[in-house]
C-alpha positions in Angstrom: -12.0 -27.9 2.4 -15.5 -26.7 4.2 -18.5 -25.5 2.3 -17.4 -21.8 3.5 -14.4 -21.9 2.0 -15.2 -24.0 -1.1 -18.0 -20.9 -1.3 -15.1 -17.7 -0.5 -13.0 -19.5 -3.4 -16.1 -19.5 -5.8 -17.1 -16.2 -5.2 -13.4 -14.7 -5.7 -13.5 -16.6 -9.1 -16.7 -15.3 -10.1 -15.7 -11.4 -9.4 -12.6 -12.0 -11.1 -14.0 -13.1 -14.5 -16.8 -10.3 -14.2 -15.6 -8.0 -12.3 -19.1 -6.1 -11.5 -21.7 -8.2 -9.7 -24.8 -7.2 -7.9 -25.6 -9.0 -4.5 -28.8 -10.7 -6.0 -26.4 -12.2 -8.8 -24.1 -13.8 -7.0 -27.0 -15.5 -4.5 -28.5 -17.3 -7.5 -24.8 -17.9 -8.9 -23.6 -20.0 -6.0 -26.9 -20.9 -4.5 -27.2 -19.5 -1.2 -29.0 -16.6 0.2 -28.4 -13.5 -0.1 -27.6 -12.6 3.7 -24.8 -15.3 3.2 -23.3 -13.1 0.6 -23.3 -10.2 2.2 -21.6 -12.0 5.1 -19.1 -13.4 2.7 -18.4 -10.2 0.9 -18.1 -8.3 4.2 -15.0 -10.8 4.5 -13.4 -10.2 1.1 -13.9 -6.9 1.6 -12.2 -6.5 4.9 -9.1 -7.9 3.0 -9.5 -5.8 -0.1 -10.7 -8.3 -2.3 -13.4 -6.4 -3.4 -15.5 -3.1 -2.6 -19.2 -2.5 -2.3 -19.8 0.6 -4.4 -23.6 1.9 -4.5 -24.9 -1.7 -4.0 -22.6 -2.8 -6.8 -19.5 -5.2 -5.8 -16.4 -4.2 -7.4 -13.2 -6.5 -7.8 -10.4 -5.4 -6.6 -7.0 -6.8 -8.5 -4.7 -5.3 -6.2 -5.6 -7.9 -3.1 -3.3 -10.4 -2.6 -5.4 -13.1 -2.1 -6.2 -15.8 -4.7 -8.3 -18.7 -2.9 -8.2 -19.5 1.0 -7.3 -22.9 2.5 -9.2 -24.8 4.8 -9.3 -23.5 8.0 -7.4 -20.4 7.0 -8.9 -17.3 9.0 -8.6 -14.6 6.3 -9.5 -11.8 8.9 -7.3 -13.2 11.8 -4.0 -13.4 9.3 -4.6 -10.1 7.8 -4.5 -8.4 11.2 -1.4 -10.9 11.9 0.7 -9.4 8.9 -0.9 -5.8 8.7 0.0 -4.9 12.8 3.3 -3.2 12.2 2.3 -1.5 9.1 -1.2 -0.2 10.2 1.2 1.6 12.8 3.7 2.8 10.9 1.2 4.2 8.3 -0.7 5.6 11.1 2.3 7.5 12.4 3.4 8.3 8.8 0.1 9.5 8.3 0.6 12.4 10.9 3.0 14.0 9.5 0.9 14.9 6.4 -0.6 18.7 6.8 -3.4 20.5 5.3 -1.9 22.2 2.0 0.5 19.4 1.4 1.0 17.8 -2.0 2.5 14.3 -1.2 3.9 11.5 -3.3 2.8 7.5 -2.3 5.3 4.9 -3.7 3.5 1.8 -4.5 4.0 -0.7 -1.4 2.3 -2.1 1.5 3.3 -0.1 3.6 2.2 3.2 2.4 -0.5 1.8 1.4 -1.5 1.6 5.1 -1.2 5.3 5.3 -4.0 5.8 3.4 -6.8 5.0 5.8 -5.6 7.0 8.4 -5.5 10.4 6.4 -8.5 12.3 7.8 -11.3 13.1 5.4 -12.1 16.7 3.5 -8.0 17.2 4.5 -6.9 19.9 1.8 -4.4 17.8 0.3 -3.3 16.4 -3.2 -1.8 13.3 -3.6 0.3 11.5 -6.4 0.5 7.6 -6.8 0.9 4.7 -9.5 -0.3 2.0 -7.6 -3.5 0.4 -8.3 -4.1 -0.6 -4.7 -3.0 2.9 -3.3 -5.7 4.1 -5.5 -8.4 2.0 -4.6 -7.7 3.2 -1.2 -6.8 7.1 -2.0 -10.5 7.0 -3.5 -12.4 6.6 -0.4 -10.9 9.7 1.2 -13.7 12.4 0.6 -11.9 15.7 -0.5 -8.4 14.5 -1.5 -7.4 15.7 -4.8 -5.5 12.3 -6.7 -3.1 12.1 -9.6 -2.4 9.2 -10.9 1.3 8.1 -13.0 -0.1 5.6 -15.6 1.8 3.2 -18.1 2.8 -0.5 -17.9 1.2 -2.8 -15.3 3.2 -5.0 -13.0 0.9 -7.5 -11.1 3.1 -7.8 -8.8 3.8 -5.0 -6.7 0.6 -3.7 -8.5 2.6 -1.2 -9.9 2.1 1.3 -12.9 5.3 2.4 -14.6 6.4 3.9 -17.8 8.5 6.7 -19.5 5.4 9.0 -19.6 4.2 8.5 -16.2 8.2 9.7 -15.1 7.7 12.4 -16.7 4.1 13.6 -15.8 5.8 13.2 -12.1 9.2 15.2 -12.5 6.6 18.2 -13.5 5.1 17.4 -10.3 6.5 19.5 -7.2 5.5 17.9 -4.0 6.0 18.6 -0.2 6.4 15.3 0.9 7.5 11.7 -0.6 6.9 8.2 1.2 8.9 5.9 -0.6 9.0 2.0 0.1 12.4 -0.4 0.2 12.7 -3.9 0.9 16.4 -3.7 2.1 18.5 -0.8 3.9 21.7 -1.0 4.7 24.5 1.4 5.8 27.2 1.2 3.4 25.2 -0.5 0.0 22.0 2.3 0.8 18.4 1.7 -0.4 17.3 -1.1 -2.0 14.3 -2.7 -3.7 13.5 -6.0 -5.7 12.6 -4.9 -9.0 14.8 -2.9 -11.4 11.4 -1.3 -13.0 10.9 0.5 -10.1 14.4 2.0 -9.7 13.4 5.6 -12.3 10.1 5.9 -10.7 11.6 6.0 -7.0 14.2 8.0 -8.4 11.8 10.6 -10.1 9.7 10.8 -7.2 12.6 11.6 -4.7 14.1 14.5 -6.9 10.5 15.8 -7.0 9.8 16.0 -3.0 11.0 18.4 -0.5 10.7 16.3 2.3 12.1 12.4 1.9 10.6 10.5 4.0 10.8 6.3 3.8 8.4 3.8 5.4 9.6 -0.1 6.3 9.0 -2.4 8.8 12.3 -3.7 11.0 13.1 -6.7 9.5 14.3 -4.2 5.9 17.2 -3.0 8.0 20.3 -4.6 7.9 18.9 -6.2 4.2 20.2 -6.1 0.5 18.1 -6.1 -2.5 19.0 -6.3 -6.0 17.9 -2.8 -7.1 19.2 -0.1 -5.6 17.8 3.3 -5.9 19.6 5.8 -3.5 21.9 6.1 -0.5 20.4 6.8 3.2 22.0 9.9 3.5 19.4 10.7 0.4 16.3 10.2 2.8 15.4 12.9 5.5 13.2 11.0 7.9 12.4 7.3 8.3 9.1 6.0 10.0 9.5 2.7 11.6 8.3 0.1 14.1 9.7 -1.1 17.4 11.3 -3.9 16.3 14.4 -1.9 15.0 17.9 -2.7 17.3 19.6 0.1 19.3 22.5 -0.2 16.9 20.2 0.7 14.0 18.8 3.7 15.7 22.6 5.1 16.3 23.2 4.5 12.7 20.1 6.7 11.5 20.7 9.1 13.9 24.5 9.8 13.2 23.3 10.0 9.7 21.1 13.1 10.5 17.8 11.5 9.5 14.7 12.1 11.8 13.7 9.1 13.5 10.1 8.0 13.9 9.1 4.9 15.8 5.5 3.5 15.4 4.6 1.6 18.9 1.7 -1.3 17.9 -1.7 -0.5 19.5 
């Protein structure tokens, strides 16, 4: 492992136990100046790690990342994995209109819709996702509500009886919801049960269904399921999905989107 990454590891460590570090800190914690820390954190923060706010640097326990391995490219392998979704959330993203209330399952898929939501929109937006947040928070002018209750470190996820039902008083225009499996006959599917009310309680509350997956959920089962196709009014997808799919979603009267990769 190189000095680099021995230092990246370190300094993930160190904002995990504290959580709030200034720049000056964390030179004298790992030794180094503190233009190298800003070049590190620029790093971590380009992968969500963490989050510069008013000179302050914030963890972020949403990111996926726990330490990097030698020669691992953290920039280069984010882009890898984030290609398809940064176009589909872009293309998602464009269908949101000034006025809308919308609904963001938790996911990181819609969380890539996010950045692409242009600032001072007149919108309000509902989500219970701790990364989703982090994000939403940026946008200058969006109006947030947030469904609280038990965390899930997992999918990063808040959930609880209370949080369902501060969202079924919510009336929305549009829902994103997340899957990790969609097929024809056994419908929408996800991994964990937890998350079946709260998909359930946001798609009763929107007018417009509309789901976000990459390609490779089509054609796959999860353990959870949480609604049949028919149930979902558009779908916003990448290039990657087969012809046969595309037949099947439009003979099922849903609105097909396809997100082409810049």
């Amino acid at each position: 492992m190189n000095k680099k990454t021995e230092r990246l590891n370190r300094l993930i460590e160190i904002l995990k136990i504290r959580s709030f570090v200034s720049i000056k800190e964390l030179a004298s914690l790992l030794g180094v100046s503190e233009m190298t820390v800003r070049r590190d954190l620029r790093i971590l923060e380009a992968n969500k790690v963490a989050e510069n706010i008013h000179g302050t640097t914030v963890y972020n326990p949403a990111h996926g990342i726990h330490k990097t391995d030698a020669g691992y490219n953290l920039l280069s392998e984010v882009g890898k994995q984030d290609k398809q979704k940064g176009a589909i959330g872009k293309l998602a993203a464009s269908l949101i209109e000034p006025g809308d209330i919308i609904i963001l399952d938790t996911g990181t898929t819609t969380e890539q819709i996010v950045p692409h939501i242009p600032n001072n929109m007149d919108i309000t937006a509902l989500c219970y996702n701790i990364n989703i947040l982090m994000e939403l928070h940026r946008k200058v002018g969006v109006k947030m509500l947030f469904a609280g209750g038990n965390y899930h470190s997992n999918t990063q996820m808040f959930e609880s009886k209370e949080g369902i039902a501060f969202i079924c008083g919510i009336r929305a225009r549009k829902v994103f919801v997340s899957a990790a499996g969609i097929h024809e006959q056994l419908g929408v599917t996800c991994v964990n049960s937890y998350e079946v009310p709260t998909k359930q309680a946001i798609l009763k509350s929107s007018l417009v269904r509309v789901l976000v997956a990459d390609s490779s959920k089509f054609g796959k089962v999860r353990p959870a399921y949480f609604c049949d196709l028919k149930e979902i009014h558009a779908i916003v997808t990448d290039s990657g999905l087969s012809e046969e799919w595309r037949q099947n979603i439009r003979d099922h009267g849903i609105e097909l989107y396809i997100a082409e990769e810049e």
